[in-house]
py3Dmol code that shows the C-alpha trace and the ligand (Angstrom):
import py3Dmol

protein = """\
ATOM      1  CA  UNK A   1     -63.661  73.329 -87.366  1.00  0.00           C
ATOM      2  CA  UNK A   2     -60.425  74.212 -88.992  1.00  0.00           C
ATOM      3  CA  UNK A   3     -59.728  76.822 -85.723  1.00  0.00           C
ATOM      4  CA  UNK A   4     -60.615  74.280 -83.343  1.00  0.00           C
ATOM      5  CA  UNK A   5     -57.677  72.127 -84.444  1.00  0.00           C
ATOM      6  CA  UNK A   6     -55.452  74.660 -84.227  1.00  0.00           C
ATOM      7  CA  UNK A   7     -56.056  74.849 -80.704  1.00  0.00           C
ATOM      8  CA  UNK A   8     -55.702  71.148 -80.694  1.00  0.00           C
ATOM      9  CA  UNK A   9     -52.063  71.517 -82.332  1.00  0.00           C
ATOM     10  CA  UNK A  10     -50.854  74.775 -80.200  1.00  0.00           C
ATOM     11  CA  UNK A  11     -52.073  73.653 -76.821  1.00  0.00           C
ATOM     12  CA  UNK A  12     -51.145  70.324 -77.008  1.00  0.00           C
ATOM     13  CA  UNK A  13     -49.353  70.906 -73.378  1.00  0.00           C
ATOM     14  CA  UNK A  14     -51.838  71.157 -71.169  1.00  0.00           C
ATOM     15  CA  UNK A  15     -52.979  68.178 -68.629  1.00  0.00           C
ATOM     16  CA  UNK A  16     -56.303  66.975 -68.372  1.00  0.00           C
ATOM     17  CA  UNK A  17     -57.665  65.120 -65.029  1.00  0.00           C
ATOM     18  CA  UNK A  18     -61.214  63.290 -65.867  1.00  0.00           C
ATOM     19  CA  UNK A  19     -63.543  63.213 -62.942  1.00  0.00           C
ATOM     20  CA  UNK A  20     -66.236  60.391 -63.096  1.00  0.00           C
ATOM     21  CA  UNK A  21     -68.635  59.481 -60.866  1.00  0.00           C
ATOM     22  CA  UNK A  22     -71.072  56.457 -61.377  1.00  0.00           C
ATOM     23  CA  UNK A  23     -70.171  54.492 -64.170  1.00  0.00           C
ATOM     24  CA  UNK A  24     -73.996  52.160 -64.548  1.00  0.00           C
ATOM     25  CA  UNK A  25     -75.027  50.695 -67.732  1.00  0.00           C
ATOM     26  CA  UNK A  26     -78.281  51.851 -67.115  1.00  0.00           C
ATOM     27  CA  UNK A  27     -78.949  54.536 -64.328  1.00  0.00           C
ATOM     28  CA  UNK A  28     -81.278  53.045 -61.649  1.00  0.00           C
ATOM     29  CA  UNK A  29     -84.905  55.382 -61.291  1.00  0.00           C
ATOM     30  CA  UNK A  30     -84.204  56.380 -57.734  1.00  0.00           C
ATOM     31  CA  UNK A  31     -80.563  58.467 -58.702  1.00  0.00           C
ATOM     32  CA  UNK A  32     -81.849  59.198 -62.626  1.00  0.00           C
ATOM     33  CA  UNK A  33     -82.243  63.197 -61.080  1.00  0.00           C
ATOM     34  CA  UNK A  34     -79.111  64.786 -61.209  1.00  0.00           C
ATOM     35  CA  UNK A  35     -76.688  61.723 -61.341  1.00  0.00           C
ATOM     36  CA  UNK A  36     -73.371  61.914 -63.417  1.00  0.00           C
ATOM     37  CA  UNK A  37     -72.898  58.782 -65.072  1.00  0.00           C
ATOM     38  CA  UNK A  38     -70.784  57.472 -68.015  1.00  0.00           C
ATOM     39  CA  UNK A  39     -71.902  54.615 -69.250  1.00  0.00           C
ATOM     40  CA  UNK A  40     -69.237  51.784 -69.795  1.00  0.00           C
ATOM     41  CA  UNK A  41     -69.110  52.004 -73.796  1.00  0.00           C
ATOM     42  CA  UNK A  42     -68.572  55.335 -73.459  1.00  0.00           C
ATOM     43  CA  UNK A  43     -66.182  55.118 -70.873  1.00  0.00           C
ATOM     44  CA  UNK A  44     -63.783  53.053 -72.695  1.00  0.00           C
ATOM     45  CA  UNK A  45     -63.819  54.877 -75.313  1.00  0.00           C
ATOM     46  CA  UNK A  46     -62.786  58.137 -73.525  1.00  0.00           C
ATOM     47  CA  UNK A  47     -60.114  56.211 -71.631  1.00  0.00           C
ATOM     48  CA  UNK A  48     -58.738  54.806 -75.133  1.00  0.00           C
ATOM     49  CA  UNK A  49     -58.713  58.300 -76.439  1.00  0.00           C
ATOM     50  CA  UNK A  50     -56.600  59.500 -73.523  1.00  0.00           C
ATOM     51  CA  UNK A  51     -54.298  56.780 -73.522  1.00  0.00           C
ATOM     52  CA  UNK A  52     -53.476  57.111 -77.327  1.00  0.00           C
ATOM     53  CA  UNK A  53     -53.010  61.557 -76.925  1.00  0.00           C
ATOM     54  CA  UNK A  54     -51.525  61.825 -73.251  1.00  0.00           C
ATOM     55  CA  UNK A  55     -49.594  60.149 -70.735  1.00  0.00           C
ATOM     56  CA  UNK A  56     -51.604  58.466 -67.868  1.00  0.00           C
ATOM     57  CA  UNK A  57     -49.981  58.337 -64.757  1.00  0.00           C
ATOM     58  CA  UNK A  58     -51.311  58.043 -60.745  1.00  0.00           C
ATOM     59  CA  UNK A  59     -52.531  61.213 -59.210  1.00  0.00           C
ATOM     60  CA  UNK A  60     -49.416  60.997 -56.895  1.00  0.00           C
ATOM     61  CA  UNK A  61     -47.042  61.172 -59.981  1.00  0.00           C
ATOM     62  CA  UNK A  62     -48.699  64.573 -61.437  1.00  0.00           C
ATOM     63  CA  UNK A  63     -48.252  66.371 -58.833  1.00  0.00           C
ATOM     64  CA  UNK A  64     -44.920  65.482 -58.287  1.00  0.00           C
ATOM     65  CA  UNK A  65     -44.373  66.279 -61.864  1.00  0.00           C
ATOM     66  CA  UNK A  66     -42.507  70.048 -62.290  1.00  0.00           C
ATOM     67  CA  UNK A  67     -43.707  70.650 -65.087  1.00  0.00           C
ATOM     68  CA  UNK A  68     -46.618  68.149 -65.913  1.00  0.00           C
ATOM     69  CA  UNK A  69     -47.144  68.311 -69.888  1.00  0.00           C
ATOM     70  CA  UNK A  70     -49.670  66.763 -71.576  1.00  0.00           C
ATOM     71  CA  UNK A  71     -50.250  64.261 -69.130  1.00  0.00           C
ATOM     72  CA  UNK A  72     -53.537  62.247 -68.183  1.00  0.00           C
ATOM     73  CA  UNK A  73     -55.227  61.721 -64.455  1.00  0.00           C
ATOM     74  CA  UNK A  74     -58.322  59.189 -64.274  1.00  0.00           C
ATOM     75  CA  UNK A  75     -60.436  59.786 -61.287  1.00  0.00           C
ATOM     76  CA  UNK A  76     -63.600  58.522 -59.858  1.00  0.00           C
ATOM     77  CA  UNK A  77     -65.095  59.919 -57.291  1.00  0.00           C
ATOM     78  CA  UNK A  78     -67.997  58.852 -54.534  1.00  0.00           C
ATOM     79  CA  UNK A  79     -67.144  55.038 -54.479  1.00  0.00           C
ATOM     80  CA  UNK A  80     -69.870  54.127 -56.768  1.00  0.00           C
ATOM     81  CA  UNK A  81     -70.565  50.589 -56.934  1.00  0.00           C
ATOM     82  CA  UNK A  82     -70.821  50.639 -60.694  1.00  0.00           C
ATOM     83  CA  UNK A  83     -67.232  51.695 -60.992  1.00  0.00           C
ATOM     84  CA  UNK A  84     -65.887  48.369 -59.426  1.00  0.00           C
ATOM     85  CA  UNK A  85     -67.898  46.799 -61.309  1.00  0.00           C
ATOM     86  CA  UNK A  86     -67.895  47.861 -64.411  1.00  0.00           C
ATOM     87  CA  UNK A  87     -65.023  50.557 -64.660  1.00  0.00           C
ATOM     88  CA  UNK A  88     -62.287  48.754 -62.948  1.00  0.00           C
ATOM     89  CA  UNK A  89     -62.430  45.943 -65.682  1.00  0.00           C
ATOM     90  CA  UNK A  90     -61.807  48.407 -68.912  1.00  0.00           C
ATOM     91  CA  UNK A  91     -59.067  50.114 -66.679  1.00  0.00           C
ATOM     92  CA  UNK A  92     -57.604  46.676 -66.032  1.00  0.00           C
ATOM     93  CA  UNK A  93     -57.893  45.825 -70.138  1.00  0.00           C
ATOM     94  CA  UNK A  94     -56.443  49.400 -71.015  1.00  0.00           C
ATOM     95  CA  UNK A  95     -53.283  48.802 -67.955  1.00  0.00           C
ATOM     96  CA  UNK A  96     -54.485  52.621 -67.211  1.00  0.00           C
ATOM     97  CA  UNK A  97     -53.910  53.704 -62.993  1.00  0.00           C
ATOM     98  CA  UNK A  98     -56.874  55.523 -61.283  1.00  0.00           C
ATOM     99  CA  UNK A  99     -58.313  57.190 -58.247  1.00  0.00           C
ATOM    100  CA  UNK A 100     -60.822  56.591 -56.294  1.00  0.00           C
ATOM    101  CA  UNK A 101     -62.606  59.049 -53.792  1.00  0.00           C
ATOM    102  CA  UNK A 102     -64.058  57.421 -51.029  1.00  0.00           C
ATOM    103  CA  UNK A 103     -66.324  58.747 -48.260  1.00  0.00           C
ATOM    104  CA  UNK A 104     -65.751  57.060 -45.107  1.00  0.00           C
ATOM    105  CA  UNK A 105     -69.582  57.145 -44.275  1.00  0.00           C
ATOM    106  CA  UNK A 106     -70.659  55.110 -46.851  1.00  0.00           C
ATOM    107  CA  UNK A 107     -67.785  52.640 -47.665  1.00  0.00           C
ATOM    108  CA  UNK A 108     -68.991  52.018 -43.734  1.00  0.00           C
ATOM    109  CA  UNK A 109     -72.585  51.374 -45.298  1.00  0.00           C
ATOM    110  CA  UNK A 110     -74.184  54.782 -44.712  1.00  0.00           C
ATOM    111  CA  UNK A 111     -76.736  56.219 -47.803  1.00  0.00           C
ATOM    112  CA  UNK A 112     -75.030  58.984 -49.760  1.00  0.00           C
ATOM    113  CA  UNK A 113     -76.973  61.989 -48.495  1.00  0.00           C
ATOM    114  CA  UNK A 114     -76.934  63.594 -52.241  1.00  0.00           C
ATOM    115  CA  UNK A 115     -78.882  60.269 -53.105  1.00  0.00           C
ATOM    116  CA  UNK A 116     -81.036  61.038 -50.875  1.00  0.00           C
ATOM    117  CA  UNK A 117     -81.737  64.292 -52.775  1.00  0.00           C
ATOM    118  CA  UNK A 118     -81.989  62.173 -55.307  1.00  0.00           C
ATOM    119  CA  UNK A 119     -84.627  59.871 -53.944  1.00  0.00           C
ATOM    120  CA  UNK A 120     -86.591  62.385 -52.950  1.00  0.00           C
ATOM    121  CA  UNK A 121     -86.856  63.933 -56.112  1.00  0.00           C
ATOM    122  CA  UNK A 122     -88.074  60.688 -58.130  1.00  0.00           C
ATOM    123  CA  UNK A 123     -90.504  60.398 -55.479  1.00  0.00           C
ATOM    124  CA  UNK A 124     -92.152  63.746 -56.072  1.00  0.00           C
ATOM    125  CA  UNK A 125     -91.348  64.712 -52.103  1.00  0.00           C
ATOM    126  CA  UNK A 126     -89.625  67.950 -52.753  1.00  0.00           C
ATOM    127  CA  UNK A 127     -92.613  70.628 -52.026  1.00  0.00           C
ATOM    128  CA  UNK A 128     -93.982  68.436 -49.374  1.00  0.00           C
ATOM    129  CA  UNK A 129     -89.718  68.766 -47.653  1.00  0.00           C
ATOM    130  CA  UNK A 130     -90.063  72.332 -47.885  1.00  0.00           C
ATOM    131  CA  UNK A 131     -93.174  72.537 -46.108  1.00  0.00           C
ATOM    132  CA  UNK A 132     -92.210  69.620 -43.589  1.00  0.00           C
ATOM    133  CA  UNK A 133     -89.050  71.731 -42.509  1.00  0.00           C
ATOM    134  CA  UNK A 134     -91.410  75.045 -42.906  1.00  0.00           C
ATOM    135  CA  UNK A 135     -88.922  76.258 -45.237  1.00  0.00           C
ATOM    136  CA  UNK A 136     -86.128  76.269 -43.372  1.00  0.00           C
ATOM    137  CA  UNK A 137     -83.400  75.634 -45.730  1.00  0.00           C
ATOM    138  CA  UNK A 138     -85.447  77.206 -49.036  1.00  0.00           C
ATOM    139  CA  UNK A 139     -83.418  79.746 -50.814  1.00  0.00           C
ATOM    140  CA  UNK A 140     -85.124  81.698 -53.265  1.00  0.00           C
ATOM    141  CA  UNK A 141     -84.347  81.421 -57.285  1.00  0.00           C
ATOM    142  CA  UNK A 142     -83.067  77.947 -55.911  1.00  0.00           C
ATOM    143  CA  UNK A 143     -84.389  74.371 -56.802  1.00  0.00           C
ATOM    144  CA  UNK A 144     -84.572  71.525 -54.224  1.00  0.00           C
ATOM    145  CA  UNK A 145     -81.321  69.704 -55.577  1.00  0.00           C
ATOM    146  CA  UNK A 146     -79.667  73.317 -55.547  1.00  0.00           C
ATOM    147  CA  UNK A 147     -80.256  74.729 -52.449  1.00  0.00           C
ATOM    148  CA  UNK A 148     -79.206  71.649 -50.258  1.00  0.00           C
ATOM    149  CA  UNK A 149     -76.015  71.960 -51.402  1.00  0.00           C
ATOM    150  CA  UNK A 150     -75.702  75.736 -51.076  1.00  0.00           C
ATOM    151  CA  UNK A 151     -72.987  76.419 -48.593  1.00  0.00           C
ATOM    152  CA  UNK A 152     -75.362  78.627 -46.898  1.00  0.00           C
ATOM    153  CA  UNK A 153     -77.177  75.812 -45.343  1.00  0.00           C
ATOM    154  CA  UNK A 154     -75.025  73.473 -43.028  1.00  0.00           C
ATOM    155  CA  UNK A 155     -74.804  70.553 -44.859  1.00  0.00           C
ATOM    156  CA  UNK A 156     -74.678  68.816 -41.840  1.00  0.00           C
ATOM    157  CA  UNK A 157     -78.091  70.028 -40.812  1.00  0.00           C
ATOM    158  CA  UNK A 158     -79.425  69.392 -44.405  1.00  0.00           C
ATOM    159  CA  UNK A 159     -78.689  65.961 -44.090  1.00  0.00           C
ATOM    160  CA  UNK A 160     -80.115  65.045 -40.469  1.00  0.00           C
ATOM    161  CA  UNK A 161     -83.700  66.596 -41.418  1.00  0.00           C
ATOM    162  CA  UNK A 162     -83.131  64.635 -45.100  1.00  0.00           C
ATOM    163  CA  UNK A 163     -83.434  61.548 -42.824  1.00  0.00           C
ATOM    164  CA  UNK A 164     -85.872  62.758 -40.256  1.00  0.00           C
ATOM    165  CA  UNK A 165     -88.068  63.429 -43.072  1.00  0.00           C
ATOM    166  CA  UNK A 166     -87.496  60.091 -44.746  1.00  0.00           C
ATOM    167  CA  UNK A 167     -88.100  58.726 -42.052  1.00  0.00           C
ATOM    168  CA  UNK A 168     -91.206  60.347 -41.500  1.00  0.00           C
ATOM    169  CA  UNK A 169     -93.081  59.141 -45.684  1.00  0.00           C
ATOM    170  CA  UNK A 170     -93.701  55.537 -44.434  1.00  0.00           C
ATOM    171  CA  UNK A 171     -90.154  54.009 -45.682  1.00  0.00           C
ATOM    172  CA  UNK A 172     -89.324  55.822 -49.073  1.00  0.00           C
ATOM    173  CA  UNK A 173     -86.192  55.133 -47.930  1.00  0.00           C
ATOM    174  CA  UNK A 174     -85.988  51.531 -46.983  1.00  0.00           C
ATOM    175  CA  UNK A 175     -87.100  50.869 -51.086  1.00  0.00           C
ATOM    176  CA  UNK A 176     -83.937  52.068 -52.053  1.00  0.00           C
ATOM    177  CA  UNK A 177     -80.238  50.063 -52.132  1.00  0.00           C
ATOM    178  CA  UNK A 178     -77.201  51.797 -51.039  1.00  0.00           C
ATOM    179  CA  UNK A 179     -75.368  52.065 -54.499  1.00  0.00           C
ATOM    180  CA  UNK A 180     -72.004  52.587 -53.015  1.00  0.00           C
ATOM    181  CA  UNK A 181     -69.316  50.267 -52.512  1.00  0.00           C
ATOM    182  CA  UNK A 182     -68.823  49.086 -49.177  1.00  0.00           C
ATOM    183  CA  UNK A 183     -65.199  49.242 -47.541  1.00  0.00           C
ATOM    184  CA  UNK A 184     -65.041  45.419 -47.699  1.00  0.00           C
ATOM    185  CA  UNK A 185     -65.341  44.953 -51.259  1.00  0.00           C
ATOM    186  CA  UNK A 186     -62.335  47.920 -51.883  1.00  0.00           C
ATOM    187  CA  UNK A 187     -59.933  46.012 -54.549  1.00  0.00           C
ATOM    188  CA  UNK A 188     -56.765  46.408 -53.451  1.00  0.00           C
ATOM    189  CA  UNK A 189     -54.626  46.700 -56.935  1.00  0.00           C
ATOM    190  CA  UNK A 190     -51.205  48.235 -58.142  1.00  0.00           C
ATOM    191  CA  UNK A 191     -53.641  50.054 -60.647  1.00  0.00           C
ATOM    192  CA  UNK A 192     -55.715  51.479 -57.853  1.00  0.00           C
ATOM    193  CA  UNK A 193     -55.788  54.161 -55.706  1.00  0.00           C
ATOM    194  CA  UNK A 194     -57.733  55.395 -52.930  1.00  0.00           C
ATOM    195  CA  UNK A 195     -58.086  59.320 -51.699  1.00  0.00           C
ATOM    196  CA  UNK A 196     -60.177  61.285 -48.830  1.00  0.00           C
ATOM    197  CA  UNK A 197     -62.996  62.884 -50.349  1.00  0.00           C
ATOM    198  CA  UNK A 198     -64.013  63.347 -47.068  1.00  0.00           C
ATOM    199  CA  UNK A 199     -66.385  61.147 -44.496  1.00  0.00           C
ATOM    200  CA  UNK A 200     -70.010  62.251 -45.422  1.00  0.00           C
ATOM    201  CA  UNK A 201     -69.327  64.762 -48.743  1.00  0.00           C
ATOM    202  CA  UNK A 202     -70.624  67.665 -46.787  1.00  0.00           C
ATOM    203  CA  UNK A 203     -70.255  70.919 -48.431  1.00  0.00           C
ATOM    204  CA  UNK A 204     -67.023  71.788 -46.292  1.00  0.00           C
ATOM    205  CA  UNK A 205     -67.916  75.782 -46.219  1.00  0.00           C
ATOM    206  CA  UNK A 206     -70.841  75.710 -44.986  1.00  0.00           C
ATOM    207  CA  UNK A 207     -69.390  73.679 -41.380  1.00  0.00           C
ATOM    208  CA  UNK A 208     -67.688  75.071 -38.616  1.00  0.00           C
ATOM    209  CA  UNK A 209     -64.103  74.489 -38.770  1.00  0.00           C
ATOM    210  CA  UNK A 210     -64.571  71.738 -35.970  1.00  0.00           C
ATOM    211  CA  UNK A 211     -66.881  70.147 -38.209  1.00  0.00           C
ATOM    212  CA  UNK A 212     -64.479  70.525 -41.143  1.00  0.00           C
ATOM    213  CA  UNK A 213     -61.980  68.928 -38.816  1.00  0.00           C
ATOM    214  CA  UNK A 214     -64.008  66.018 -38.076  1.00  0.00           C
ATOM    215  CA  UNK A 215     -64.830  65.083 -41.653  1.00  0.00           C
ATOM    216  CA  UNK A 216     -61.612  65.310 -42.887  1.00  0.00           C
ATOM    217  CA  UNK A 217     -59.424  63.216 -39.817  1.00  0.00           C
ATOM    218  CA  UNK A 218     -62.355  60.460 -39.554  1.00  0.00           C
ATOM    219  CA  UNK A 219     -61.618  59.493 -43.141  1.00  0.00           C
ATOM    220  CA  UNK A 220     -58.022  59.691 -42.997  1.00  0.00           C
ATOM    221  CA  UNK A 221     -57.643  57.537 -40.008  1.00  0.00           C
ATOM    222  CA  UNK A 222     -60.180  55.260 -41.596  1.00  0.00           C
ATOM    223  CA  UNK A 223     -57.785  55.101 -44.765  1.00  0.00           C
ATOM    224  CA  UNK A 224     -54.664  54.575 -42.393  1.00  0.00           C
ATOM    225  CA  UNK A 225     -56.358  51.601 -40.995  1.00  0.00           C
ATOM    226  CA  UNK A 226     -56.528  49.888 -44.450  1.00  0.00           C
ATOM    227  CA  UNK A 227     -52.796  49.461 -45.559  1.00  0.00           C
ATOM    228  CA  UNK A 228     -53.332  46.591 -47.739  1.00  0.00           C
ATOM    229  CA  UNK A 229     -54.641  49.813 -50.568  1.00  0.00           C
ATOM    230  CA  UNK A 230     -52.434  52.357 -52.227  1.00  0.00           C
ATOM    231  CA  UNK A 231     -53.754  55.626 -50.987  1.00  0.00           C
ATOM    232  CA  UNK A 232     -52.712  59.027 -52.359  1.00  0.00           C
ATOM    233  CA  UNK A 233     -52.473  62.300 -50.093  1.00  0.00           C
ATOM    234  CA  UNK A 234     -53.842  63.938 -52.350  1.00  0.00           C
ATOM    235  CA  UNK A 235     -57.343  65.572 -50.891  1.00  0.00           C
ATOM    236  CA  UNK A 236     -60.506  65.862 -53.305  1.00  0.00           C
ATOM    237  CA  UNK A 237     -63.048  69.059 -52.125  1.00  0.00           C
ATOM    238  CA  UNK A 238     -66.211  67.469 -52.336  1.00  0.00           C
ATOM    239  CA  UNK A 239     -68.526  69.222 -55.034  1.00  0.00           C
ATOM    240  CA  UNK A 240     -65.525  70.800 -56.238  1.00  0.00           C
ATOM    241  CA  UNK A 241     -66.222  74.637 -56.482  1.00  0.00           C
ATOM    242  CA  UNK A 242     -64.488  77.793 -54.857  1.00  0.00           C
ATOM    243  CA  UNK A 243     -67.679  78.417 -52.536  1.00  0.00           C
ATOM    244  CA  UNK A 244     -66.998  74.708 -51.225  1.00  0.00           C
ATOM    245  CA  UNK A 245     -64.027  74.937 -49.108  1.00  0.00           C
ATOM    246  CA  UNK A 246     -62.277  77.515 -47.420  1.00  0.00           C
ATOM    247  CA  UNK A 247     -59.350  78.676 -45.646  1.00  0.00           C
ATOM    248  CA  UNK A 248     -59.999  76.264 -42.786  1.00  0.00           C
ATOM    249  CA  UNK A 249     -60.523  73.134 -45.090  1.00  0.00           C
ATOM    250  CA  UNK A 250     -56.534  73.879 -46.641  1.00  0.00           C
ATOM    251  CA  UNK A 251     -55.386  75.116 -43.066  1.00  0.00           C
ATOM    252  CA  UNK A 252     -56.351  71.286 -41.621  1.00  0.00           C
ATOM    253  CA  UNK A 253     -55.307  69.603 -44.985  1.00  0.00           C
ATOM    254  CA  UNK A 254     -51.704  71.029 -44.451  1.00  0.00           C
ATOM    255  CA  UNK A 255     -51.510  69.960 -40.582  1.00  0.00           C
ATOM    256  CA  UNK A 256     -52.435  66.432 -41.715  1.00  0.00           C
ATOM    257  CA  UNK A 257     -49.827  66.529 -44.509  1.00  0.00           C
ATOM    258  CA  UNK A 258     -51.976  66.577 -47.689  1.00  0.00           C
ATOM    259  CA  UNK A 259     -49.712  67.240 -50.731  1.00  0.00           C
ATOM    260  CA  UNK A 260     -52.242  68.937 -52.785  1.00  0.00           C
ATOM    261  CA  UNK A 261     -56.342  69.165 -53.168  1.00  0.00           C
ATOM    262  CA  UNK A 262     -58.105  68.656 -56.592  1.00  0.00           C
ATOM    263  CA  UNK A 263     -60.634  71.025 -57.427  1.00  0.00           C
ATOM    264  CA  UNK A 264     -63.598  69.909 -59.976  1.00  0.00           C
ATOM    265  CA  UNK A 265     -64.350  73.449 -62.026  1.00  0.00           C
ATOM    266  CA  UNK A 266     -64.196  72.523 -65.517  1.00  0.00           C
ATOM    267  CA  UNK A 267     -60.966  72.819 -66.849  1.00  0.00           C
ATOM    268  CA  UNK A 268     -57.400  71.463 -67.888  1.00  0.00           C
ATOM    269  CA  UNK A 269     -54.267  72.180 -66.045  1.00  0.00           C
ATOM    270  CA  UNK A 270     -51.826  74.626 -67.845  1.00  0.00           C
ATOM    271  CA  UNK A 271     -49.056  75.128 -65.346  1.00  0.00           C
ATOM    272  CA  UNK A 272     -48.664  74.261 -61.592  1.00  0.00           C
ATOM    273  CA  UNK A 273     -51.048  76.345 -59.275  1.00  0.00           C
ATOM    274  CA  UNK A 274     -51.449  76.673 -55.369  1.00  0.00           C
ATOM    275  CA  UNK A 275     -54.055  77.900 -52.545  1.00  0.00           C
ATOM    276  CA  UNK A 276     -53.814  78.801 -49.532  1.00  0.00           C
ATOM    277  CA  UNK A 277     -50.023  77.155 -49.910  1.00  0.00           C
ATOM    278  CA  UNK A 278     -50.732  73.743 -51.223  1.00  0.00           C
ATOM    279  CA  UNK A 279     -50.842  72.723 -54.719  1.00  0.00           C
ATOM    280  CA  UNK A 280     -53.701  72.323 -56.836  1.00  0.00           C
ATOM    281  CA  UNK A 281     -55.502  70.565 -59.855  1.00  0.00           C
ATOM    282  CA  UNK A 282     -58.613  71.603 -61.788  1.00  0.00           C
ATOM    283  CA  UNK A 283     -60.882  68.582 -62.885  1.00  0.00           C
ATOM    284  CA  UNK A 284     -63.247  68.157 -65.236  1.00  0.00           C
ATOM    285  CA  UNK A 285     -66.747  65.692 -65.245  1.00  0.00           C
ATOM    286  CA  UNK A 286     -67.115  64.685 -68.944  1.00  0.00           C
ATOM    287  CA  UNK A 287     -70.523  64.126 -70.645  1.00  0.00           C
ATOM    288  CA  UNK A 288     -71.674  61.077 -72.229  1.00  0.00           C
ATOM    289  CA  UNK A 289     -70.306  62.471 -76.298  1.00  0.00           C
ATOM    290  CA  UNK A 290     -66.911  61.639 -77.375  1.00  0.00           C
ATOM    291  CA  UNK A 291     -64.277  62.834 -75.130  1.00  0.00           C
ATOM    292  CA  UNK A 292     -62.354  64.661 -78.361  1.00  0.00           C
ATOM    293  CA  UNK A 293     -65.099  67.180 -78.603  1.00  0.00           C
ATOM    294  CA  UNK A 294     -65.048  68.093 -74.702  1.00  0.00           C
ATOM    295  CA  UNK A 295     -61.316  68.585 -74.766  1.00  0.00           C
ATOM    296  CA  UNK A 296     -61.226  70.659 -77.810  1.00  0.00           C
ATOM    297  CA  UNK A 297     -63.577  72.943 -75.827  1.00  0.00           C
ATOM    298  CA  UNK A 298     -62.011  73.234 -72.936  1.00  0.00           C
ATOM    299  CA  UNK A 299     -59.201  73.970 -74.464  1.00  0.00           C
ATOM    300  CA  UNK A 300     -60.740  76.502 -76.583  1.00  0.00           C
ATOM    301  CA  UNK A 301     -62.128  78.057 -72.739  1.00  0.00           C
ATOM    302  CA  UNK A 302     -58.676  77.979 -71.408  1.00  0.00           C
ATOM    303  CA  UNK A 303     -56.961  80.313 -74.456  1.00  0.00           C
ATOM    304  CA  UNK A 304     -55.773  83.601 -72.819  1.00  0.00           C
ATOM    305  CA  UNK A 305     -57.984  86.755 -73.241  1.00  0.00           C
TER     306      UNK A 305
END
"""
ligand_1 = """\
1
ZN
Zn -67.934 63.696 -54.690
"""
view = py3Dmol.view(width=600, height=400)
view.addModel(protein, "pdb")
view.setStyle({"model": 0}, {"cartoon": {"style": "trace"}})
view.addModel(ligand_1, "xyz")
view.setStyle({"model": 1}, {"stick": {}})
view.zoomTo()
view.show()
């Protein structure tokens, strides 16, 4: 315990960007497989914790920070619902900024294809997928929720026979709500900000670059046609890992004008970084414990060997 605060004291520096997603009080059946959700207690009390140790300020103002030091980036990503609803208040309470990562797909009132996943999984349909697609997108030491995200299958793909087979079990599908927040009900707020997390959160690697170019422009144009919100050019890779994006995806963020991408692998920020020439932040998605805990560690992972 004692050597743990001693990392506490020494590192003090480094910047930590929270990534949450859905933010329910109690996580609906149909998303309870493989759903990250903070519930609002806990929320607040990681935001209060962050706002008493760091300096919170907009996404837009840490990375035009030289040298950020010790300061504090909320972020939400997917549009959830839940987080207008119940996240927005506490941030309003606490006078903390945020970002929000919107898909244009489903702020246009399209299902989130990873709930789909989900659905399918609470309903017990992931053996009879694999045999319905005759294995098609099965890889091996992978589980159903795994290997539809694996950039080896084209996410694209993945998610048209996700709805042909839906489509196919006598309205599974129609059961479920969409638990994203539609564009109309975006809050347009100093203390809010809005980002491209792309237009249907397809793993980016595993499309052609056309298709990379597609899902990146139709949700920027979509945000330039809303100028009543505060948008950031900052880009969030959807799912967040090195095997999610390449080349292409920084290539067509730079053309655009993106200032920087955020990455979500885990870990706090020590000093600037870049990729592929644009600047970049790690994120981190905390649990449902006390927020102390998960930054000591992290900060115990990020000590030089
Ligand atoms: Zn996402």
């Amino acid at each position: 315990m004692k050597a743990r605060s001693i990392f506490h004291r020494t590192l003090a520096h480094e910047s930590a960007i929270p990534v949450y997603h859905a933010t329910f009080k109690k996580v609906p059946k149909s998303l309870s497989n493989g759903l990250h959700n903070v519930d609002p207690e806990r929320l607040h009390e990681h935001l209060s914790y962050l706002k008493e140790r760091y300096t919170i300020v907009c996404l837009d103002e840490y990375f035009a920070a030289r040298r950020p030091k010790r300061l504090a980036v909320i972020t939400f990503d997917d549009a959830y619902t839940s987080v207008f609803e119940n996240a927005l208040p506490i941030l309003r309470d606490l006078d903390i900024p945020c970002t929000i990562f919107v898909n244009s797909a489903t702020a246009d009132g399209a299902f989130f294809w990873r709930d789909l996943v989900r659905l399918i999984i609470t309903s017990g349909l992931e053996a009879e997928f694999d045999k319905w697609t005759k294995h098609r997108f099965r890889i091996e030491g992978q589980s159903f929720y795994r290997y539809t995200k694996d950039p080896r299958n084209n996410s694209r793909e993945v998610h048209q026979t996700l709805v042909a087979f839906l489509a196919d079990q006598s309205g599974v599908e129609s059961t479920m709500p969409s638990f994203s927040q539609p564009a109309t009900r975006f809050i347009s707020s100093p203390l809010v900000c809005y980002g491209n997390h792309t237009h249907q959160h397809y793993v980016l690697s595993s499309l052609t670059h056309e298709q990379q170019t597609a899902e990146i422009i139709t949700i920027h144009d979509f945000l330039n046609a809303h100028p009543d919100l505060n948008q950031t050019m900052v880009f969030a890779v959807p799912f967040g890992g090195m095997d999610t994006f390449n080349e292409s995806t920084f290539r067509i963020l730079s053309d655009l004008g993106y200032s920087g991408t955020v990455l979500s692998r885990q870990r706090l920020n020590r000093c600037p970084a870049h990729l592929f020439g644009l600047p970049i932040a790690e994120r981190f998605m905390p649990d449902c414990t006390p927020l102390s805990s998960q930054i000591c560690t992290l900060l115990e992972k990020s000590v030089p060997k």
